[in-house]
C-alpha positions, 0 to 999 in steps of 0.5 A, a space after each residue: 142721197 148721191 145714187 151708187 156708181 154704176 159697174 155696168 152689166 153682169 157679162 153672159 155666157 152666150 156659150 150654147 146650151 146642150 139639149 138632149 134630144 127630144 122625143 115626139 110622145 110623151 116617154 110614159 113609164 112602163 110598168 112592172 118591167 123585169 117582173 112577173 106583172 110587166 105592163 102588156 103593150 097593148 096597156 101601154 099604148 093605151 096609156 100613152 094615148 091617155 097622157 097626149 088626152 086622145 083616144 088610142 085610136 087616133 094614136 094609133 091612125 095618125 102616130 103609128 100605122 104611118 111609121 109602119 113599113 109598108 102600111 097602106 089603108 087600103 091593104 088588108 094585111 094591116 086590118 090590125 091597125 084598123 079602127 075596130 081593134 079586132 086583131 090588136 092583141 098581136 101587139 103583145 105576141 112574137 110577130 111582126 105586128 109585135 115588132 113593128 109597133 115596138 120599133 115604132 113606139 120606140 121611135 116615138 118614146 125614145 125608149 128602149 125597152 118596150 120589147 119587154 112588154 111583149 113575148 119577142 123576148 121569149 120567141 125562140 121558146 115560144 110556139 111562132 103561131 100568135 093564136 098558140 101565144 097570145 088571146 085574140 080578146 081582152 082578159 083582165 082579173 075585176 079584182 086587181 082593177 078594183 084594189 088598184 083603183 082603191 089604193 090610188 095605183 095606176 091602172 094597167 093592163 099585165 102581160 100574163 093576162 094576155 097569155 092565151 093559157 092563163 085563165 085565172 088571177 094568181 093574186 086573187 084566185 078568181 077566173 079572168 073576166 073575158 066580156 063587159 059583166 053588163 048585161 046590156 052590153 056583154 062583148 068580148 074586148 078587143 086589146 085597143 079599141 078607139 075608145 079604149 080606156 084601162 079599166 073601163 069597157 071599150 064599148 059601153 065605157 062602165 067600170 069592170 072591176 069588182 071587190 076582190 072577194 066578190 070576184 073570188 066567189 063568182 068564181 068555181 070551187 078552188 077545190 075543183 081538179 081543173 081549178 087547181 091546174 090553172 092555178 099551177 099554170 098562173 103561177 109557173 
């Protein structure tokens, strides 16, 4: 069978191809952004470290803490970069800390809405002290932890949960857990430990949530004065 005459190559198009540009971490959604249940930052870091497959504390030592102006091992002022995690809640808050793991973030993301994942947008109405604003510790409804979990949703941690004068879940109706419920371990949370991982505890790495309606009745009577004024105060 004679072979088929041959036409020679498709031309290419050597024309070169315009990339958009790329970010240095992984852009991860936030979550709930423009809703009452927006994603805190401190969740999103953590998440973001969870996508890389590295503990937020390596994030944070060898991402973040470089790319802050200023920032030195050595200075005190930055303790809350430090590996303890013990201030790391100011990322939530309407200071300097807040601002400047933001832009950092940022930076890192290519993002531009991570602002939103703390209080800066409401700074000018909010008291400019962070202990006014913002817990110092880890708070977090066992009930949503345990739905999310059942339902196949992604954990995470809301921004109302880190509001110093919020001590209930308004969806649960159940008082926010403040210590790891093990007593072996019991210690209050930091916002981003090395170790940190959304829903389990920095320290001892168990489980904190708990069936919504265990976690209901552990909590005191919905008919008690104080109760009610919590609940007032979740909800506005």
């Amino acid at each position: 069978m004679p072979e088929a005459p041959f036409d020679g190559y498709d031309e290419w198009d050597l024309t070169p191809v315009s990339l958009p540009p790329r970010s240095t971490l992984y852009a991860v959604e936030p979550i709930g952004v423009g809703t009452p249940w927006v994603e805190s930052l401190t969740s999103y870091l953590t998440r973001v470290a969870s996508a890389h497959g590295v503990f937020p504390g390596v994030l944070i030592n060898k991402m973040i803490a470089p790319l802050v102006p200023g920032y030195s091992p050595y200075k005190r002022k930055h303790d809350l970069f430090r590996i303890g995690g013990g201030r790391s809640m100011l990322f939530n808050g309407v200071g300097l800390p807040a601002t400047s793991t933001v832009q950092v973030l940022e930076t890192l993301t290519l993002r531009t809405d991570l602002r939103y994942l703390t209080f800066l947008p409401l700074a000018p109405v909010l008291p400019g002290k962070a202990k006014s604003v913002v817990r110092f510790t880890k708070a977090w409804c066992p009930g949503c932890y345990e739905e999310w979990y059942e339902t196949a949703q992604m954990l995470y941690d809301p921004l109302l949960w880190a509001l110093q004068a919020i001590s209930i879940c308004p969806r649960h109706l159940c008082r926010l857990s403040t210590r790891c419920p093990y007593q072996e371990c019991a210690r209050p949370l930091p916002g981003v430990a090395w170790r940190s991982r959304v829903g389990y505890c920095s320290y001892c790495q168990r489980w904190l949530g708990v069936v919504p309606q265990r976690a209901k009745e552990q909590s005191p009577s919905h008919q008690d004065a104080e109760w009610q004024w919590q609940q007032w105060v979740a909800d506005a």
